[in-house]
N, C-alpha and C positions, 0 to 999 in steps of 0.2 A: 154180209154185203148184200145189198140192193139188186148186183146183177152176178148173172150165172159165170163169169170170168173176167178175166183182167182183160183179156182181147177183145171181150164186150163193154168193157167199162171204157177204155180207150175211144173203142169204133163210136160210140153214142154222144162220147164229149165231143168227138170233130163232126158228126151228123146234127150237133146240135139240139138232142135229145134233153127236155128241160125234167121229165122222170128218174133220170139219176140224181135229181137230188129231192125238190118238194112243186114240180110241174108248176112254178106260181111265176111263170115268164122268164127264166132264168137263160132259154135261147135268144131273150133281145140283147142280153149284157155279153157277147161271147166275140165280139169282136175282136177282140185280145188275139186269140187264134192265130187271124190272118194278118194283124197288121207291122209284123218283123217286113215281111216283105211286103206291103203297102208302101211301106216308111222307105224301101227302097228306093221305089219309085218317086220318092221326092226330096232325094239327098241332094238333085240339082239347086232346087229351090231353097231349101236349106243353107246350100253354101254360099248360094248367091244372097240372102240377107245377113248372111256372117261375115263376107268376104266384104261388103259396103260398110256395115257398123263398125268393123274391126279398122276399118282405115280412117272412120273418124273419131269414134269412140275406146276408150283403155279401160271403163271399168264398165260392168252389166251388174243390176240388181233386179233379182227376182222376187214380184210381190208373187205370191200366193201361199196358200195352205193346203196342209196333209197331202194330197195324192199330186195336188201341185206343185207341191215344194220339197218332197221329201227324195224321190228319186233325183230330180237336182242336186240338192244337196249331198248324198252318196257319191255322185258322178264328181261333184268339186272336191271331195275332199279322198276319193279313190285316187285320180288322177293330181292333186296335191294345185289343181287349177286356183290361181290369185285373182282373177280377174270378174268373178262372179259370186256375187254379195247373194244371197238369200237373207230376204227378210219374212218372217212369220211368226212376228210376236208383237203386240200391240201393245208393251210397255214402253214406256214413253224414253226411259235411259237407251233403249237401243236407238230411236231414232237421233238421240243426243249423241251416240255415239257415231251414228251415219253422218251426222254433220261435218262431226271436226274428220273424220274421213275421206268424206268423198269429196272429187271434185265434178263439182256437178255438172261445169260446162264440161267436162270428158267425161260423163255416164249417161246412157240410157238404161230405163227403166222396160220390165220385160213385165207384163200383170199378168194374170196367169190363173183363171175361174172355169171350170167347165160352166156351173152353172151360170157364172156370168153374175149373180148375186153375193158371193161372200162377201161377209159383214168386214171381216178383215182387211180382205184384199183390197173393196171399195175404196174402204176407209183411205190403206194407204196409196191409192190410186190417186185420191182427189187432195192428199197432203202434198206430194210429189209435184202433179200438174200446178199446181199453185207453186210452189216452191221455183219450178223451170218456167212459168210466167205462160204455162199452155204451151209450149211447141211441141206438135202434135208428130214430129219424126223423131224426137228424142223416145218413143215410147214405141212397144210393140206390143198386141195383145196377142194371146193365144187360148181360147173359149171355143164352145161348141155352138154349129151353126145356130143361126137365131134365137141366140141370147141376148138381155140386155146389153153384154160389155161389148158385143161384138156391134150392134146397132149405135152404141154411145162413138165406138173406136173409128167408125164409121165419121160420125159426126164430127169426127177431134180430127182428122185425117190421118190418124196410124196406121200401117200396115196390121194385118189382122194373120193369125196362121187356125186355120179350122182343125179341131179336133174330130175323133171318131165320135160320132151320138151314141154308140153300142161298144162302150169300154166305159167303165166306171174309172173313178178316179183312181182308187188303187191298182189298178190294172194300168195305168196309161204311162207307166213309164217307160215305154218302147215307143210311144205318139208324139206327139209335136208337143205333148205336155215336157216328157223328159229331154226330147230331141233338140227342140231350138234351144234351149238354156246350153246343152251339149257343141253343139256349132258354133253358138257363142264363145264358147268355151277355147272354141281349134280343137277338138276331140275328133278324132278317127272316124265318122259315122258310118263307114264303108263296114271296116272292119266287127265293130260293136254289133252293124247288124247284119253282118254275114255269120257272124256267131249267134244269134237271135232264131235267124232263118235254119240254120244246120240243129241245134237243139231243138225247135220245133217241129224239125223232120224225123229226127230222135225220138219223138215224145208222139209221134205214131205208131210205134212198134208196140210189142205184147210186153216187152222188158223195159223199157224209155226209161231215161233218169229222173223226169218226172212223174212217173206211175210209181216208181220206186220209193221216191222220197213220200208222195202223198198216202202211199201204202203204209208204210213205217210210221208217218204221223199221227192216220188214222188208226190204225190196230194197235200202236201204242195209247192213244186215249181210251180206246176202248179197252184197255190194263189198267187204266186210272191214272195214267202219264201225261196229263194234260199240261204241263210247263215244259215251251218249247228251250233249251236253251241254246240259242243261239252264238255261233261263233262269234266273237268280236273284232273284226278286221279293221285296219289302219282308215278304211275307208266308211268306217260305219256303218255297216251295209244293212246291219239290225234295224236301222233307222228306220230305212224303206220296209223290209221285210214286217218289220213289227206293225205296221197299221196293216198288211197284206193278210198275217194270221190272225189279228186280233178283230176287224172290222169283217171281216170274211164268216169266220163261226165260230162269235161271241154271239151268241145271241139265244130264244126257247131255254135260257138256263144252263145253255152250255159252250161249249168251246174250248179251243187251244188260248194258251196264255204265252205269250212270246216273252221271254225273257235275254236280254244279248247279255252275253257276257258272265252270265252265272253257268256256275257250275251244272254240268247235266248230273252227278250224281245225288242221288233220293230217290224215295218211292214215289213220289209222284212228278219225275223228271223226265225226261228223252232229249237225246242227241239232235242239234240242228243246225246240219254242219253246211257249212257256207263252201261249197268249192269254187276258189276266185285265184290261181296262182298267177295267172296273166291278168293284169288290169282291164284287158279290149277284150275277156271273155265275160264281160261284166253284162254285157246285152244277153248272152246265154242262159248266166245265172237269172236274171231278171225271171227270164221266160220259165226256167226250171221250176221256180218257186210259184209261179201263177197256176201251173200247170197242177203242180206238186198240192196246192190249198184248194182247188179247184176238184181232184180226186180227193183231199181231206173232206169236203164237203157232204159230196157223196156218203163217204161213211159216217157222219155224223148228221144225217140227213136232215140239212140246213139248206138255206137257198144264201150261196156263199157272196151273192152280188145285190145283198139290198142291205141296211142298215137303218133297223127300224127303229132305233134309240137314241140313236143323235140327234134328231129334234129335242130332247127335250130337255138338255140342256141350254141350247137356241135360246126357246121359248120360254126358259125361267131367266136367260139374260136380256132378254125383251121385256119379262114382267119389271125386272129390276132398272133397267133404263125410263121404261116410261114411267117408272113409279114414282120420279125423278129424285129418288134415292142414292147416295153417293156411301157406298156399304165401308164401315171403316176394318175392317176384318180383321179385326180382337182373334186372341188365340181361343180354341174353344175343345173343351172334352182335353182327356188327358192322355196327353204319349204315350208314359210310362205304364198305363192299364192299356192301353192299345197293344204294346207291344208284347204287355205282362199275358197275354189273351191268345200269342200268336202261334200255329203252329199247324205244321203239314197237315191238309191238302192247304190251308190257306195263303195265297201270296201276299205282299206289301208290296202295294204301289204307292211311290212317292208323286205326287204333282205340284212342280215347283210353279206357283207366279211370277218369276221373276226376273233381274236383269240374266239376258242368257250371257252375258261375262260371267255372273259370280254361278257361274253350275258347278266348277271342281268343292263350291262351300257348302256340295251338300254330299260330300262323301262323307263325312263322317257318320251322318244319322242315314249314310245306303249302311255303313260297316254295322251301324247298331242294329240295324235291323235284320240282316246276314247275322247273327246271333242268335236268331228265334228260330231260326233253320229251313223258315220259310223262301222262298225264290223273289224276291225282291225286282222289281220293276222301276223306273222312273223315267219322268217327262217333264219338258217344260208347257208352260201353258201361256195362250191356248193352242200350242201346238197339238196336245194331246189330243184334244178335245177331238181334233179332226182323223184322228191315228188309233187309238186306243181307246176313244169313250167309248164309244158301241160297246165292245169287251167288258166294260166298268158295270154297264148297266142292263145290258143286254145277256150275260155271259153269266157263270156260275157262281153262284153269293158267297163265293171264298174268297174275296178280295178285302183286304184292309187299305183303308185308305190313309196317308197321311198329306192335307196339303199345305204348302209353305209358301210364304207371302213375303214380300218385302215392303218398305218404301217405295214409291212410286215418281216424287220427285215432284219439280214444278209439271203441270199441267202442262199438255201442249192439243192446243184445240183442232178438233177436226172441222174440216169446210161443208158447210149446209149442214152442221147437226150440233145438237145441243147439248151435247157432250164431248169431250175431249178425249184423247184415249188412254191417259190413266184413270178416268174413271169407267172405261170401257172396258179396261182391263180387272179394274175391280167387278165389275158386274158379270166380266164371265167368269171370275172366281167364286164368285157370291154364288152365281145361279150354276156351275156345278154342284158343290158345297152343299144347296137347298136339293138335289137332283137327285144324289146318293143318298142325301138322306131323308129320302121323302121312301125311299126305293128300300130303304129298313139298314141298306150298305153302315158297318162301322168308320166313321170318318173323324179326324181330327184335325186343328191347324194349328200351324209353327207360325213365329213368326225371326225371320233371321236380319 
């Protein structure tokens, strides 16, 4: 360990001390800390744009990705909530399938970018506005101060709700990132963050359940147990969790590897156990787990708040848009040596392209690959991309990759660009694809 005790490891994370982990700024992102009860203090506000949208509005869809969509997500499907669509996949079948669902004149859209830039979210920003003919109250945005979206929402007349600047995405699921999706919702916000506020005041002591859990993390990786596996709860809670350990310290060649729902026994396994017996202590958990990878950090002396690899798959989907190349992605290399090849410490990550209906069609090739004995992961894309890529590429070169592509369907074009997003979608398949393997990563693709 880095510091002379666990009472010192504690005292330096809430002093804000950036030398527990690699001193490279790591005190700007720690916002996280304080803002259970920030969030307090704007539960009025909160319920006052819940309490107006909810007497005109019956359905909410949330555009964003990874740290903006993913805590949403958990929260709708903990609470078993109908009323809140997340969208974060930019295959064209889901928006075909929003169609024949929604009734547009009863939904508002929620967009949802810290930086205000996501290629996705834009996209489905300015599909939507077109769609609802511009009315700029049907839409809310919620980005960090002075960002484009927040300047654009400005322009459109939407209500805007500001983020913290010093909470990264994965971190913000206790912000206005996970909160207004939550109000939308009719969620308890009292409650979720009275639990939030009481675990954080926990997670000050020499024994806190989050010093605990990030202790066990860490000294188990440092055993060679780097596959988290995580509990699998009704509420998916892995969802969230897994871009929290995987984008945190995947990175310098090393890291935790979040696995939901696979078995913790192996030699290179450890227990990641999810405690959630009450729904409304689901803000607690939230906070345990930040806290919890935040100490993981430290011992794996990473700087757990930056994500220095996720560019680059971006940047090979920008090569392949402007190339103005439309990629047909043919199957390539072969499974059955990929798989013939597999075996502890190495994991299988699956990365599916495709309609997020058909995901149960890819249980058969998670069970084939659960055969090789290896800890088995999978995502759809480009959800991943914003959750687990850093991990992929950043993280330790025991990853197998496999990814699976579908048909894509008629074209449906996006507004001011010269592409549509089935072929946007091929192009972040493509330019992962090129990314892993430029990076030496073994990668293969299916196609179903």
């Amino acid at each position: 360990m880095v510091v002379a005790s666990h009472h010192e490891l504690v005292e330096r994370i809430w002093s804000r001390d950036p030398t527990i982990w690699t001193d490279s700024g790591e005190e700007k992102w720690l916002g996280w800390l304080d803002e259970p009860k920030r969030m307090q203090e704007r539960v009025g506000e909160l319920r006052e744009l819940a309490d107006g949208a909810r007497t005109r509005f019956e359905t909410f869809v949330l555009l964003g990705m990874g740290g903006s969509s993913l805590a949403p997500e958990v929260l709708k499907l903990t609470f078993g909530a109908k009323s809140l669509h997340v969208l974060d996949t930019t295959h064209p079948a889901m928006l075909r399938h929003a169609a024949e669902l929604l009734d547009l004149d009863k939904t508002m859209f929620v967009v949802s970018s810290k930086s205000g830039t996501t290629l996705e979210t834009r996209s489905h920003f300015d599909y939507y506005w077109e769609q609802v003919r511009g009315e700029g109250d049907r839409f809310v945005a919620v980005t960090d101060p002075g960002s484009e979206l927040e300047q654009l929402a400005h322009e459109r007349g939407m209500r805007v709700f500001a983020g913290e600047p010093t909470i990264g995405g994965r971190y913000s699921a206790l912000s206005p990132f996970g909160l207004v999706p939550a109000a939308l919702m009719g969620l308890d916000l009292e409650r979720i963050l009275d639990g939030a506020v009481r675990m954080a005041e926990a997670c000050r002591g020499d024994d806190g359940p989050g010093l605990r859990l990030g202790l066990q993390l860490g000294q188990a990786w440092e055993g060679g147990r780097d596959k988290v596996c995580l509990t699998e709860t009704e509420g998916r809670f892995g969802l969230w969790a897994e871009q929290l350990i995987a984008e945190s310290t995947g990175k310098q060649g090393k890291g935790l590897v979040p696995a939901p729902g696979e078995s913790p026994e192996g030699p290179d396994r450890q227990r990641g156990d999810v405690e959630l017996r009450d729904p409304l202590e689901i803000g607690a958990e939230f906070f345990r787990w930040e806290f919890a990878v935040a100490v993981a950090g430290s011992i794996l002396q990473i700087n757990p708040f930056d994500q220095p690899n996720v560019q680059a798959a971006k940047d090979k989907t920008k090569e392949v848009l402007a190339s103005g190349e439309d990629p047909e992605l043919k199957e390539e290399g072969s499974l059955d040596e990929l798989l013939a090849s597999a075996a502890p410490p190495n994991y299988v990550a699956i990365q599916a392209f495709i309609d997020p209906i058909r995901e149960r069609e890819l249980e058969s090739l998670i069970a084939r690959a659960r055969e090789t004995g290896c800890a088995v992961t999978h995502g759809l894309g480009p959800r991943y991309l914003h959750s687990t890529g850093q991990l992929h590429k950043g993280g330790p070169p025991t990853g197998l990759f496999v990814q699976v592509v579908d048909d894509t369907g008629d074209e449906i074009p996006i507004p001011g660009q010269d592409f549509g997003f089935g072929r946007l979608i091929r192009a972040q398949a493509e330019g992962d694809f090129r990314s892993l393997r430029d990076l030496g990563r073994k990668i293969v693709r299916v196609r179903i």
